[in-house]
C-alpha angles and dihedrals in degrees: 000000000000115000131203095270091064094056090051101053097047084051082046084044089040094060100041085116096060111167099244114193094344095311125097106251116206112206087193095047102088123063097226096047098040093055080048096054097044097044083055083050095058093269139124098228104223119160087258104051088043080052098052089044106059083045087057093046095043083052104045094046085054085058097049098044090051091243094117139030114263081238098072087070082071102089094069096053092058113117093013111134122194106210124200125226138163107233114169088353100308146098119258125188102211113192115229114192126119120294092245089052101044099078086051101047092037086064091046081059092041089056103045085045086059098040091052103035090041105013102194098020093097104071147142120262109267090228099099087205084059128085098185126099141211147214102222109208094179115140088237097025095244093144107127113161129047090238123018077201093056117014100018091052097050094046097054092040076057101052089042082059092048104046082039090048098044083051106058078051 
């Protein structure tokens, strides 16, 4: 069962590559602050885990942007087991993959639960100069920028140019 928290952490994971004053930042870019990130996210931050990470981001951003099939996720799922047990009377599904890998395919699961339990409400910022996305939790699933104060302000200031502007015309 994935929890909140998952969900959270892949959308965290998702906008790890913000635009920051006009240039693309990448949070797991640096050594220092990648090891950082993914200890804050439950990892260990070794140079393989922060590796197969950013594999897994880069892909997952391409799948919700509609850039790339969901089956090329795949690949980090291979050699992933879910394993049964009963803890406290019930029935617990406990994931066994390598340490580097569980971050990476934590977020994959985190994705398809989304995809199948809110199809639609994982999405890219409607803002094209943006590279952050959003869950949207909106009853009708109208959410379209990452921040109506930042995004969603810009985007509409823009459109108001533009209708003012084709006006004057």
């Amino acid at each position: 069962m994935i929890d909140r928290a998952a969900e959270e952490r892949l959308l965290e994971l998702l906008n790890t590559t913000p635009v920051v004053e006009g240039a693309v930042h990448d949070a797991l870019g640096a050594p220092g602050e990648a090891r950082a990130w993914v200890r804050d996210h439950g990892g260990a931050g070794t140079r393989a885990e922060i590796a197969v990470l950013v594999e897994v981001r880069d892909a997952l951003q391409g799948v919700v942007r509609g850039e790339r099939a969901p089956e090329s996720l795949r690949a980090f799922l291979d050699g992933v087991d879910s394993v049964p047990d009963i803890e406290d009377g019930r029935l617990k599904w406990s994931l066994r993959v390598p340490a580097a890998r569980r971050l990476a395919v934590e977020s994959v699961l985190a994705w398809a639960h989304l995809r199948e339990a809110r199809p639609g409400r994982l999405k890219p910022c409607g803002n094209p100069e943006c590279r952050l996305f959003l869950l949207d939790r909106s009853k009708p699933n109208s959410a379209r920028w990452c921040s109506m104060a930042e995004c969603g302000n810009r985007m509409k200031a823009r459109r108001h140019y533009q209708r003012v502007k084709d006006a004057q015309s």
